[in-house]
C-alpha positions in Angstrom: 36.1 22.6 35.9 34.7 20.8 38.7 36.3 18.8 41.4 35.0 16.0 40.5 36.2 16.1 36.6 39.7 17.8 37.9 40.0 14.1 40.0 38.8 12.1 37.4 41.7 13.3 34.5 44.3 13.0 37.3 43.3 9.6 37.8 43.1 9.0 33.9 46.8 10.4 33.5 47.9 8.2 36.7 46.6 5.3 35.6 48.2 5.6 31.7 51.3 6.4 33.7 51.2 3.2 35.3 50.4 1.0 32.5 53.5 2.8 31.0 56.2 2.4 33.1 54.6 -0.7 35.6 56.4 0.2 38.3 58.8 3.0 40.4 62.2 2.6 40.0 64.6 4.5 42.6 68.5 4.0 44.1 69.7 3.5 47.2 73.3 4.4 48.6 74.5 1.6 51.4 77.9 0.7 53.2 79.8 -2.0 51.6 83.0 -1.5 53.7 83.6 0.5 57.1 86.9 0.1 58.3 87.5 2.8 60.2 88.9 5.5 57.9 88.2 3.5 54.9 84.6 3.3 54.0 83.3 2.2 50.4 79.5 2.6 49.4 77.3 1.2 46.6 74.9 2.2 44.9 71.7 -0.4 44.5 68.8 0.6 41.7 65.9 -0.6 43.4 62.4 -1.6 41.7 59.1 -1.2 43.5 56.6 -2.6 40.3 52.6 -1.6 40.2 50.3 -4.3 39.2 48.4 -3.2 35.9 45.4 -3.6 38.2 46.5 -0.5 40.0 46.5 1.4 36.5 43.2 -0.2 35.4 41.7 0.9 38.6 42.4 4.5 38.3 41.7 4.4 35.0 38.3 3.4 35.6 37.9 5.1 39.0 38.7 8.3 36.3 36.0 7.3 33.9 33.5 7.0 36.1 34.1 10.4 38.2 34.6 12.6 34.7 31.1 10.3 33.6 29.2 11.2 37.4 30.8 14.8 37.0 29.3 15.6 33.6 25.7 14.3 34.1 25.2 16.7 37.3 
């Protein structure tokens, strides 16, 4: 398999991945309460979302690379 067609799948499978899940969730740990001895953390789930443009566009950035890859 060539470089070009091993990019172009990854870039399929990345861009049904983020269609799928539209967006990276991940958790953070922060300091509610520091007094002195006596501390007391949270934990926050975050969200960091992905346009569906970003998945369209490696979809199609995908398409085109495994469609330049197999004419050569």
């Amino acid at each position: 398999m060539k470089t070009t067609q091993l990019l172009g799948v990854v870039l399929i499978v990345l861009g049904v991945v983020a269609f799928a899940y539209q967006g990276i969730t991940y958790t953070t740990r922060e300091k509610a309460i520091d007094l002195g001895p006596i501390q007391v953390t949270t934990e926050r789930t975050r969200r960091f979302p992905l346009p569906p443009i970003v998945g369209a566009a490696a979809l199609i950035g995908g398409i085109v690379l495994l469609v330049a890859g197999n004419r050569r």
